[in-house]
C-alpha distance (Angstrom), angle and dihedral (degrees) to the residues before:
residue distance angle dihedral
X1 . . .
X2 3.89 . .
X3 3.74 120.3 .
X4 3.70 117.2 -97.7
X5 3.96 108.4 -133.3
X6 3.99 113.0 -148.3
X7 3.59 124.5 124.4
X8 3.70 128.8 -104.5
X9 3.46 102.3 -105.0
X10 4.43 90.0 53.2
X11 4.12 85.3 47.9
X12 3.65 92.1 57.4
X13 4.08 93.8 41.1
X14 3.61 85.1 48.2
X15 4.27 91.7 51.8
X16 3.76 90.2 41.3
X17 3.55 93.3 47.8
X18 4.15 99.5 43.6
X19 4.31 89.7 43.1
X20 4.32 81.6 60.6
X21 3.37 111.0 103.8
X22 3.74 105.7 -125.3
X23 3.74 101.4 23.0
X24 3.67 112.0 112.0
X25 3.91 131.0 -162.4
X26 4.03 92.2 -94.7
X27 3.69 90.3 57.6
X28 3.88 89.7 49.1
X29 3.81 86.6 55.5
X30 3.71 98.0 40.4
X31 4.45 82.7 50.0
X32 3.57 105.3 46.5
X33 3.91 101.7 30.5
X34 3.81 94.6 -119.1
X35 4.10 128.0 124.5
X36 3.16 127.3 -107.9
X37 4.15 101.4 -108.2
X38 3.97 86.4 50.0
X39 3.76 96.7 61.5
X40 3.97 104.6 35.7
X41 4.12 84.2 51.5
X42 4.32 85.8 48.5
X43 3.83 77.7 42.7
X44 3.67 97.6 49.3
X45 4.09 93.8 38.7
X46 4.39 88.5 59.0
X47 3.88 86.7 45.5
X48 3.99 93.2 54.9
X49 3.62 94.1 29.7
X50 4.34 93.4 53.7
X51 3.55 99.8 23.8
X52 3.83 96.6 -128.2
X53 3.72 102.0 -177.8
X54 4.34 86.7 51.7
X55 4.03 84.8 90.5
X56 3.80 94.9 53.8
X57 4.22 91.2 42.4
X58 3.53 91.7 47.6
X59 3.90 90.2 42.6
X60 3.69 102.1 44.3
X61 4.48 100.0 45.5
X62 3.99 84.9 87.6
């Protein structure tokens, strides 16, 4: 998977912005001046890379 390249200070908008409740991808794009493709692949690096769903796995076997 290819590096995303965004600085720091867009990755943690974009992580603030996508853990709101309510805000949806299009008003991530719309915020921080990125398309679409660009942030779901950022998106889908941090969810490979930290293993977000592990928790509810882990959580939900008992």
């Amino acid at each position: 998977m290819m590096e995303i390249k965004v600085s720091k200070e867009i990755k943690e908008e974009i992580l603030k912005l996508i853990s709101t409740p309510g805000v949806e991808v299009k008003d991530i794009v719309e915020k921080v001046k990125l398309d679409y493709n660009t942030i779901m692949d950022f998106l889908s690096e941090e969810y490979l890379k930290y293993d977000f769903d592990y928790g509810r796995r882990l959580c939900c076997r008992f």
